[in-house]
C-alpha positions as CSV (number, residue, x, y, z in Angstrom):
1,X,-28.9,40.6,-4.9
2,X,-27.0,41.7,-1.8
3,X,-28.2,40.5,1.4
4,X,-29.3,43.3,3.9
5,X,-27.4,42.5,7.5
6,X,-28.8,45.5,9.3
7,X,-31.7,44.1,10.9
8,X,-33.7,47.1,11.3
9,X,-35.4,49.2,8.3
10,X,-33.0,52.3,7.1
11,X,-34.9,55.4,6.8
12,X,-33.2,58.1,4.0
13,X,-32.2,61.3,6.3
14,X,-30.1,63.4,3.9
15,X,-29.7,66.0,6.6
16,X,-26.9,67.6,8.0
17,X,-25.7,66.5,10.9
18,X,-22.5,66.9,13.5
19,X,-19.6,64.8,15.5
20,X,-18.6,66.5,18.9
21,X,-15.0,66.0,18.3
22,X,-12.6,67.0,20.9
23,X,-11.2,69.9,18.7
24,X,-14.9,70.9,18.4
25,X,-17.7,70.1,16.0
26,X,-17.5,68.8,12.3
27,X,-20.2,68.4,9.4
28,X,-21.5,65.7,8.2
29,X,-24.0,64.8,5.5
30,X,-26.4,61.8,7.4
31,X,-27.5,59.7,4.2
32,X,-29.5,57.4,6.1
33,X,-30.1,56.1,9.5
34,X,-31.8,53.3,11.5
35,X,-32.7,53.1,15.4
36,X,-29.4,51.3,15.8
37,X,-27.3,53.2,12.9
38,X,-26.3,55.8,9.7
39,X,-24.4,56.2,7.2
40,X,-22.9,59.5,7.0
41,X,-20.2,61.4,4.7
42,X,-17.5,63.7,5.6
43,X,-17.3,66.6,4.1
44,X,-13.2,66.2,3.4
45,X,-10.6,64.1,4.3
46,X,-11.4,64.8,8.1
47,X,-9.8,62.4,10.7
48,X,-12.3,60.9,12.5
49,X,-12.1,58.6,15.7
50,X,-13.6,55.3,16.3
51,X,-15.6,56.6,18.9
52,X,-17.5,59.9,18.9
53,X,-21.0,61.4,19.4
54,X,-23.0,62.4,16.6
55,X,-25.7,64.7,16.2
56,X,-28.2,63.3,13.7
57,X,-29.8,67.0,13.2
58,X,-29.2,70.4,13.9
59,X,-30.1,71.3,18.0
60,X,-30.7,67.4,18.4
61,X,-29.4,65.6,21.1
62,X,-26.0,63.6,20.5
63,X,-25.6,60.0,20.6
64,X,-22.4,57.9,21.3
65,X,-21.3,55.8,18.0
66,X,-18.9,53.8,17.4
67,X,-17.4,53.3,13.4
68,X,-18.6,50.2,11.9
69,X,-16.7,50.7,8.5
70,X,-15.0,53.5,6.2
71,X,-15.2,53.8,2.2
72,X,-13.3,56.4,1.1
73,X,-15.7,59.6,3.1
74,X,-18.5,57.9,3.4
75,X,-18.7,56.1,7.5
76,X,-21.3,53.5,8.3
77,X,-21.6,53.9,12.6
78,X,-23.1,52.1,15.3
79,X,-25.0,53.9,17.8
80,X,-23.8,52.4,21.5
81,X,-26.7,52.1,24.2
């Protein structure tokens, strides 16, 4: 059994969500997400920073993150604040 290091209980969002980029604003599929955190996927082999803000959903307001790890497309992030 893995051990869970998040701290805080992971709610499944599979929603679409955003990064405000600087060359404008990318897709993302949000798997999950905590009060602190998500996991999100990239649609492609998009660059992405190790600082951005994400919209979680579509019209919601955007919160700065900050990368926590990469596999492959999928992200894990760190809201800062």
């Amino acid at each position: 059994m893995t051990e869970d290091r998040r701290g805080t209980f992971r709610r499944n969002a599979f929603t679409f969500g955003s990064l405000l980029l600087a060359d404008g604003e990318v897709n993302c599929l949000v798997w999950d997400a905590t009060d602190t955190g998500a996991q999100i996927e990239m649609e492609d082999d998009q660059p992405v920073p190790d600082r951005f803000p994400l919209r979680l959903t579509a019209g919601g307001d955007p919160r700065p993150a900050t990368v926590a790890w990469r596999r492959s497309r999928r992200i894990g992030i760190a809201f800062e604040g």
